[in-house]
C-alpha angles and dihedrals in degrees: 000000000000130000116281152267092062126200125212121193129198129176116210112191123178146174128215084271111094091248116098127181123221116210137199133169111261101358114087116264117266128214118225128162122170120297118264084260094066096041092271122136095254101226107081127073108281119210081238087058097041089058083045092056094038092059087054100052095040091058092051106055086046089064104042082052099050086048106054085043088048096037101241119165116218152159110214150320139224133184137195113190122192138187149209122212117193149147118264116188092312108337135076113230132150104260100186145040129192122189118186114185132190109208117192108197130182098243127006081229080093112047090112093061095041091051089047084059107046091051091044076052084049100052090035099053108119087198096062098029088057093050121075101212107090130252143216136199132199124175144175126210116204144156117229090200097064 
């Protein structure tokens, strides 16, 4: 890892038209507009969808970390993150976040370990550490081979 602290840059641009494209430098460009609850067309990427995925990514790449540090064997992982908007006093923010997660791991000898894991990814996500809505986390741990 580099030294911190780290600095990220994107460019948004955008016509009167609802599309706006969001630019960095060496990743392909990426289309959002406002969500269908808010009068936008619906099919393109949302900034509301972009923190939900970010909360599931980040998720993810916490807890791939935290196992290969930990030495956890497993299979693979899916995650589902959802969130609430609402209004709080004046202002509209997101006050929940659920994260469901789906961990296939080699042999269920090791569920304690694998669930260790997931809630250390759960206390060690920078997405949802740097946000001020909670979040919650439920898993399940299985083996597809059994």
């Amino acid at each position: 890892m580099e030294s911190l602290p780290h600095n990220y840059k994107v460019k948004a641009i955008s016509t009167k038209a609802d599309i706006i494209t969001l630019i960095a430098d060496n990743k392909p460009e990426l289309l959002s507009a406002a969500p269908r609850e808010f009068d936008g067309p619906g099919d393109l990427w949302s900034p509301e969808d972009l923190l939900v995925a970010a909360v599931a990514d980040c998720f993810i790449l916490s807890f791939k970390a935290i196992a290969k540090a930990s030495r956890v064997s497993w299979n693979s992982v899916s995650c589902e993150a959802s969130g609430i908007l609402d209004k709080v006093e004046r202002s509209l923010q997101f006050t929940s976040f659920e994260v469901n997660v789906k961990l296939d791991i080699p042999s269920l000898e090791d569920h304690e370990k694998a669930a260790r894991a997931l809630q250390k990814a759960e206390k060690g996500c920078l997405i949802t550490n740097s946000l001020k809505a909670d979040c919650h986390l439920k898993y399940e741990i299985i083996n597809e081979e059994t």
